[in-house]
C-alpha positions in Angstrom: 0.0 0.0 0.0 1.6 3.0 -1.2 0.8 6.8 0.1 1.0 7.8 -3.2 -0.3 5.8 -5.8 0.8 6.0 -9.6 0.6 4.5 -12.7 3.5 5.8 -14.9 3.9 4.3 -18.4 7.3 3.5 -19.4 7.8 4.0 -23.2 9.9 0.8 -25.0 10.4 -0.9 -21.7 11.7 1.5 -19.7 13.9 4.2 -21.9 11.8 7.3 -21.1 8.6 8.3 -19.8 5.8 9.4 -21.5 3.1 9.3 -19.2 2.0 9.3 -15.5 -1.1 9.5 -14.0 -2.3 8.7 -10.1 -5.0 6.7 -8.7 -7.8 8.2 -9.5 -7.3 8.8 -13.0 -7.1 5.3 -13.5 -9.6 4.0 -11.4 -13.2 3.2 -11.8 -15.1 3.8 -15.2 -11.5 5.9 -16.5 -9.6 2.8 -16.4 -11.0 1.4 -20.2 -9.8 4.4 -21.8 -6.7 4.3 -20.3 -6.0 0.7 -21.5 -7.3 1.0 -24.7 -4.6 4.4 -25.0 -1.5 2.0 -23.9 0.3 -0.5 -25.0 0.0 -3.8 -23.0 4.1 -4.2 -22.2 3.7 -0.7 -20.9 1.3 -1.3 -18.7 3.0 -4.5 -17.3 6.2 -2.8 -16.8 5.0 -0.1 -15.0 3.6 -2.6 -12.5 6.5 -4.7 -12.7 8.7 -2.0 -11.5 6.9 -1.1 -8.6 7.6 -1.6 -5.3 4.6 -2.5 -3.0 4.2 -0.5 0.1 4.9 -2.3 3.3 1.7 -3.4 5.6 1.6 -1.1 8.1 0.9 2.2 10.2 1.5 5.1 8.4 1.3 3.5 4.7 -2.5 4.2 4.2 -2.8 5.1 1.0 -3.6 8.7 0.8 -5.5 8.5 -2.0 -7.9 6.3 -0.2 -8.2 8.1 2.4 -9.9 10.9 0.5 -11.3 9.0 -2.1 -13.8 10.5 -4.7 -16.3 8.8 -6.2 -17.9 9.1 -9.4 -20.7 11.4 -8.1 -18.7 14.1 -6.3 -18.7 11.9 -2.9 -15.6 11.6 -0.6 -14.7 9.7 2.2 -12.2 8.1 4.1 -12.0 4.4 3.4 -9.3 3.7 6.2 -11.8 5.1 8.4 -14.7 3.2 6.6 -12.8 0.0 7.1 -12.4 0.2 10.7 -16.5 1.1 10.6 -17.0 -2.3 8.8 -15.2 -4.7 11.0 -17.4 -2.7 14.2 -20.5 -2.8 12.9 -20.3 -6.5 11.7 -18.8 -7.9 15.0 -15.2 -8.2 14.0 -13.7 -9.1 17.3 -11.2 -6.7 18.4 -7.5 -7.7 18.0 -7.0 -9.1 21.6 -9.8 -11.2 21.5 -9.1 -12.2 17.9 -5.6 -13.1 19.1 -7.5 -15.1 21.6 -9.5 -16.8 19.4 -6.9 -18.3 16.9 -4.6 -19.3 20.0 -1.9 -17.0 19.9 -2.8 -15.5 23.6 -3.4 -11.9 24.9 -1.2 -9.0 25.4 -1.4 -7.5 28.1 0.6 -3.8 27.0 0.7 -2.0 24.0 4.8 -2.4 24.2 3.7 -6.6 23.1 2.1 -5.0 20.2 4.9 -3.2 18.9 8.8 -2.0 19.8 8.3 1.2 18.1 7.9 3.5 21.2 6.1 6.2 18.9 3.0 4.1 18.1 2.7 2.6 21.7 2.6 6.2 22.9 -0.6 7.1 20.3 -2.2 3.7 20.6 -2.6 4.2 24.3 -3.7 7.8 23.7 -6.0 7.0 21.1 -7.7 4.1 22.9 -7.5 5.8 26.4 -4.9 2.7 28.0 -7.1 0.3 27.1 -5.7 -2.3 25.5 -8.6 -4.7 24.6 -10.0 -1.8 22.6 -7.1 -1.6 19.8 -9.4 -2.2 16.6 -8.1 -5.7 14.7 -6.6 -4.1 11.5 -4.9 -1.4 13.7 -3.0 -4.2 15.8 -2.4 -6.0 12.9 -0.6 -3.0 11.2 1.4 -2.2 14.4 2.3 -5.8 14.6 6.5 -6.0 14.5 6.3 -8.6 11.6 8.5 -12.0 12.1 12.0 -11.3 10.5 11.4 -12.5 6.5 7.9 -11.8 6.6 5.9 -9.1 4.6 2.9 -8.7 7.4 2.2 -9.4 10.8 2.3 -13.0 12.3 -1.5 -12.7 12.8 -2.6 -11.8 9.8 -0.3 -14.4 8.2 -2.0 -17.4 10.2 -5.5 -16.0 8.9 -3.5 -16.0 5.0 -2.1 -19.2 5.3 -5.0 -20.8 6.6 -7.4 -19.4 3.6 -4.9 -19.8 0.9 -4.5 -23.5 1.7 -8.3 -24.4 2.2 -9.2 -22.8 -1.2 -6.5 -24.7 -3.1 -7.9 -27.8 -1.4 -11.5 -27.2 -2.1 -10.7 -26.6 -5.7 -11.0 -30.1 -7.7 -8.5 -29.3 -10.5 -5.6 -28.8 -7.6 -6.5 -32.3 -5.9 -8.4 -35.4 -6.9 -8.6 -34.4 -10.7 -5.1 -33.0 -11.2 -4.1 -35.4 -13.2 -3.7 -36.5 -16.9 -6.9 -37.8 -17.2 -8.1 -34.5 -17.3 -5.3 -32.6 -18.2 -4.0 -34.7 -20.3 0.0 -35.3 -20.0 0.7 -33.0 -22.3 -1.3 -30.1 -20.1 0.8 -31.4 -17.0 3.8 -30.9 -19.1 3.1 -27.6 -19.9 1.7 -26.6 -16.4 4.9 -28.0 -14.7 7.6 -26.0 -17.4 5.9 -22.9 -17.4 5.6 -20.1 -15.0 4.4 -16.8 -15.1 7.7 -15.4 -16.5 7.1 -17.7 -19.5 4.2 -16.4 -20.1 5.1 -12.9 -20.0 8.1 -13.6 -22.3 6.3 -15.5 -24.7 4.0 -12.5 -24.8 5.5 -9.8 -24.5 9.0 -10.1 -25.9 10.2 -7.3 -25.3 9.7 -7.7 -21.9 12.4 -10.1 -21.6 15.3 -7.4 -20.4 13.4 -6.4 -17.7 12.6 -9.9 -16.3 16.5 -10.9 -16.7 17.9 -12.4 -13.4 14.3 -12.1 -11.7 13.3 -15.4 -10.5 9.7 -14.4 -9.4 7.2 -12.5 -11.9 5.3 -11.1 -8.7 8.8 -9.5 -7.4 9.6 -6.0 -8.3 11.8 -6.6 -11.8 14.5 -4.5 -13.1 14.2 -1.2 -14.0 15.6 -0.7 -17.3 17.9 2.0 -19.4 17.9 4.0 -16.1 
């Protein structure tokens, strides 16, 4: 999540840029035009490039956070979010800590090391710590070392991701050649999504060199 938001089009992979535009001026009913106005390896190496913003305090994106709709409307949807998880029932992080065994804190120092936050945490829920809201702990969470987001929210992650792959039949009981055929399996098994981006988009291919993972930032190029 990124405070700042941008799509910038990279001309020829990378060599110069032609066009940038933020958030909002690719969002919603703009983005067709906007796609139908680029080239397809632009695009994809504009996201490529891109680092994503770390999951956390302070890296709300400001754009959501005074979002516009289409009719003139604008409201915060950090602040909408937090709403949400109330007015449904979404327990609060303790208790949700609680719930999926990893135990209660009992200080907002637990939470996090970083002795700025603990100080507005227990100022903005008056010392109590059973109040902090679940995606504000989450976000305050000190992250295992390695990992992208909080340990929390990667035992809710891991436990989703896994149960959708195994309710999904072409992962489990029919992955197999009878209904792939071997050939599919083949194909499945020596192809990845940098194949397919190469096989694509061609020219591509210098800004993919050395990367091993598609969905990792790639190398910016002529820079």
């Amino acid at each position: 999540m990124l405070r700042n938001p941008a799509l910038s089009r990279k001309c020829s992979v990378g060599r110069m840029s032609i066009q940038k535009n933020n958030l909002f001026e690719v969002a919603g009913n703009r983005t067709r035009t906007l796609v139908e106005n680029l080239e397809m390896p632009d695009l994809f190496y504009s996201f490529g490039v891109t680092h994503p913003g770390a999951i956390t305090l302070y890296n709300y994106p400001s754009f959501l956070q005074q979002l516009v709709r289409d009719n003139g409307e604008v409201f915060d949807l950090a602040a909408v979010d937090i709403l949400r998880d109330r007015e449904r029932g979404v327990p609060r992080y303790n208790d949700f800590r609680e719930l999926i065994g990893r135990g209660r804190v009992k200080s907002f120092e637990e939470i996090t090391d970083n002795e700025k936050w603990v100080k507005e945490l227990r100022e903005v829920y008056q010392n109590n710590i059973d109040s902090v809201d679940l995606m504000v702990g989450m976000f305050a969470e000190n992250p295992p070392t390695g990992f992208g987001f909080s340990d929390t929210a990667f035992r809710v992650f891991i436990l989703m991701a896994s149960r959708r792959l195994k309710s999904d039949r072409f992962f489990t009981e029919d992955y197999r050649a009878e209904i792939y055929t071997k050939f599919g399996l083949d194909w499945i098994d020596n192809n990845s999504m940098l194949t397919v981006l190469r096989r694509h988009y061609p020219s591509l291919s210098p800004a993919l060199f050395s990367v091993e993972n598609a969905f990792a930032p790639w190398r910016k190029v002529g820079q």
